[in-house]
N, C-alpha and C positions, 0 to 999 in steps of 0.2 A: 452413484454420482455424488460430491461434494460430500465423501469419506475419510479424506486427507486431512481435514481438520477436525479438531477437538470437538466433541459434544457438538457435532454440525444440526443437530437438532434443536441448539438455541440460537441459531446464526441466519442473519436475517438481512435482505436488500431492502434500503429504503424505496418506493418509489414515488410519484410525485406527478399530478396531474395538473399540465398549467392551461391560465386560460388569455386569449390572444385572442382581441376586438370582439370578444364573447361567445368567442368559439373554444370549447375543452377540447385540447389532445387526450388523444390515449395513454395509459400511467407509463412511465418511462422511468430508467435508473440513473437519469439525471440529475442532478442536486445542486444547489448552491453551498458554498463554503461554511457558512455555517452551523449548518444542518446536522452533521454529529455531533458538536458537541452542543448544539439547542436539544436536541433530543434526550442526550444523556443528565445533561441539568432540567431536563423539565419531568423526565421520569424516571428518579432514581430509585424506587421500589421496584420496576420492572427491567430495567437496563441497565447490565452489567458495565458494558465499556461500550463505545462506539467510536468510528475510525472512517475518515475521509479519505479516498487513495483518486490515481487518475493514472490508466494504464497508457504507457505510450508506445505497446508494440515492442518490435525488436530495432534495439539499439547497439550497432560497432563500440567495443571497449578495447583497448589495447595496455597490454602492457609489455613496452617495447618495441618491437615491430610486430609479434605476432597480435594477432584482429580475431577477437569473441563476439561473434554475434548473439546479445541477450533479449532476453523478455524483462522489459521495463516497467517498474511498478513505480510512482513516486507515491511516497503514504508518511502519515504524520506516528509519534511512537505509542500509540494505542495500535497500529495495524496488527503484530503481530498477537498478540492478547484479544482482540475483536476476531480477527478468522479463527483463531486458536490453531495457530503456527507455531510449532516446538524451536523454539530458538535456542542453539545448542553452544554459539559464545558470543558472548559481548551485552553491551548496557542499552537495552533502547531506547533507553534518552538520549545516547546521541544522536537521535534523527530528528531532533530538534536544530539540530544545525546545518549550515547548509554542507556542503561537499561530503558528506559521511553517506555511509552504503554501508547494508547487508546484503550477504550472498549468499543463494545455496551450496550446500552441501557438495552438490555435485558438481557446479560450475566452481568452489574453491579447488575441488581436486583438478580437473580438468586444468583452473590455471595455475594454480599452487603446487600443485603434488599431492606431496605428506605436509608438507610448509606450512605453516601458521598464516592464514592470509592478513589477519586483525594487523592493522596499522600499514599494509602495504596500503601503493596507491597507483589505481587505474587510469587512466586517460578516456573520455567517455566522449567521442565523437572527434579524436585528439585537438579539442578543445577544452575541456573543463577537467582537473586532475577533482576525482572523487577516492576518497579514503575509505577504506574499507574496515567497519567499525563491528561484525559479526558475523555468526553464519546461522544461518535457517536450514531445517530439514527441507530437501528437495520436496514439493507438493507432487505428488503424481499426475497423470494424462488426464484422467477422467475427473476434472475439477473446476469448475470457474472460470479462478484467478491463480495462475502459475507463476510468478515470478523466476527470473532468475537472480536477480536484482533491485533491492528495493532501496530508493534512494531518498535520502530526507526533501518531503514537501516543501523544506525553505529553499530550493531551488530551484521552484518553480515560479515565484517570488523573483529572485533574485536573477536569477537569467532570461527568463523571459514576457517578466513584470505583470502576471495573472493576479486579476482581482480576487478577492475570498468575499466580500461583500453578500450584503441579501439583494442590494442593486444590478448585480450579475454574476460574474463569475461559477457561470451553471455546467462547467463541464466536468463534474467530478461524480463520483460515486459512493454513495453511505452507506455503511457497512453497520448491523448494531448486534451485539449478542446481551441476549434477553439472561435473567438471573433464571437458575436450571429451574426453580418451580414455577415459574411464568408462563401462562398458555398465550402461545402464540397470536390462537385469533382476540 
């Protein structure tokens, strides 16, 4: 389980136990915005890189008439470096900006072919045209978080105006990978 990525042995979920009218919930993989990158500035002898993502399920992409139903990852450009996802073209800085997208492997062949998919561009609910800025090694069945599709976090911002605050914005998920000689507990 959770073999598809890199040294999955330094990769780690945050989770977080809140407390409401002074009652604790149970730990949950819920986070607030910005909780990766507090983590990684507050322990950088133990943490490698750490990455905020917020899975939205499967999402209709079209290009043209034909309709791809994906697995939607929105993630900031630490994701692929934090899971240790082989990213096979392109610059993951650009998912610092909003309409840019990485794809796998296998959804570029599926809509691409042989064709270079880098700088084509999707229609993602044919509403929002998303460019397509890399591709990622498909992750396997037995894992997680599968993407087919990982689309820059600034569009979660920008289309549907989500706080990143410590004040709320708690639907996200922290991802951290620990430096290889760090013991977990």
């Amino acid at each position: 389980y959770n073999k598809d990525y890199q040294e999955s042995e330094n990769l780690c979920v945050i989770m977080s136990k809140y407390t409401l009218e002074g009652m604790k919930e149970e730990p949950s993989p819920i986070i607030m915005g910005p909780v990766a990158k507090t983590i990684q500035e507050s322990f950088p002898d133990e943490v490698e890189c750490a990455s905020i993502t917020k899975e939205f399920g499967y999402s209709p992409y079209f290009l043209g008439e034909n309709s791809y139903n994906c697995r939607t990852t929105y993630a900031d450009t630490l994701f692929f470096q934090t899971l240790g996802i082989v990213v096979k073209l392109g610059n993951v800085k650009e998912l610092a900006n909003p309409d840019m997208a990485f794809i796998s492997d296998d959804l570029a062949k599926r809509i691409f072919g042989a064709e270079n998919p880098v700088g084509k561009v999707l229609m993602k609910d044919k509403n929002h045209e998303i460019m397509v800025r890399g591709v990622f090694k498909q992750i396997g069945e037995n894992n997680s978080i599968r993407p087919d599709i990982v689309i820059s976090f600034a569009n979660i911002t920008k289309y549907f105006g989500w706080y990143f605050g410590w004040g709320g914005g708690d639907s996200f998920t922290c991802y951290v990978r620990l430096h290889p000689d760090v013991d977990v507990e």
